[in-house]
C-alpha positions in Angstrom: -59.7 13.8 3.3 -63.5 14.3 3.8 -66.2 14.5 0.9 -69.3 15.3 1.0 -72.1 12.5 -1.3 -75.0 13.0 -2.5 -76.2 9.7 -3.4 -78.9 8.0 -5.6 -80.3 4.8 -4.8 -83.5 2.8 -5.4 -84.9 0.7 -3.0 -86.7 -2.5 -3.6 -88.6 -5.0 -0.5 -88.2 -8.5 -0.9 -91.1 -9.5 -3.1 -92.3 -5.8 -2.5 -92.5 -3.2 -4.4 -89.5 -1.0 -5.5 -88.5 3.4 -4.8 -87.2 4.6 -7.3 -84.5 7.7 -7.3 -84.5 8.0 -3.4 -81.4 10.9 -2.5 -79.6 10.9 0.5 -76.3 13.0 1.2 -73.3 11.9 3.4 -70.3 13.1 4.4 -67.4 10.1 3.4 -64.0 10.1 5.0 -61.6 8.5 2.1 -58.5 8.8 0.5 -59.6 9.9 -2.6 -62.9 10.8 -4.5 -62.7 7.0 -6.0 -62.6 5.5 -3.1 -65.4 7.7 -1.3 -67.6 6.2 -4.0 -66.2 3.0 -3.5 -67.2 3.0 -0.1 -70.4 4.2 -0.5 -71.7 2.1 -3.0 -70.2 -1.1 -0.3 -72.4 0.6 2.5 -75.3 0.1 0.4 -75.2 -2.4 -1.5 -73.4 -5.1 1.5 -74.1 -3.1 4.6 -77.3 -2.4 4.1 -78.9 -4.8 1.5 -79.9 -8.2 3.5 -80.8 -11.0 1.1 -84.4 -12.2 1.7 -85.6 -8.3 3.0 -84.6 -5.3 1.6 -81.7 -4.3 -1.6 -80.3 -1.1 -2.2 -79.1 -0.5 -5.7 -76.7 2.5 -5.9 -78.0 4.7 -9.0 -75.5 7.4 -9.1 -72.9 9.3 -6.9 -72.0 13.2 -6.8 -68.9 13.8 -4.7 -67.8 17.2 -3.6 -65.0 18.4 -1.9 -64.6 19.4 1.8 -63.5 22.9 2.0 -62.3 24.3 5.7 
């Protein structure tokens, strides 16, 4: 099933400062609405966070159904 995220996240630069609240929305192709958040929150917070350059802490996640 696809979902649609809208996704809340800070973002903080390695000895750097931090962003607070930064929204992004994504569409998430997942089993279930638990595991669209599941993988969202991995994408950040493994995917994208390098250790030594930039983390992404996931803040909160809205999940809405795909409707065609």
């Amino acid at each position: 099933m696809l979902y649609i995220a809208t996704v809340t996240y800070n973002v903080t630069e390695y000895m750097g400062e931090t962003e607070y609240g930064k929204t992004k929305n994504h569409t998430v192709e997942a089993g279930s609405e638990e595991e669209a958040k599941e993988k969202i929150k991995n994408y950040y917070e493994k995917e994208k966070t390098h250790e030594y350059s930039i983390y992404y802490s996931v803040m909160d996640i809205e999940i809405f159904e795909h409707i065609a």
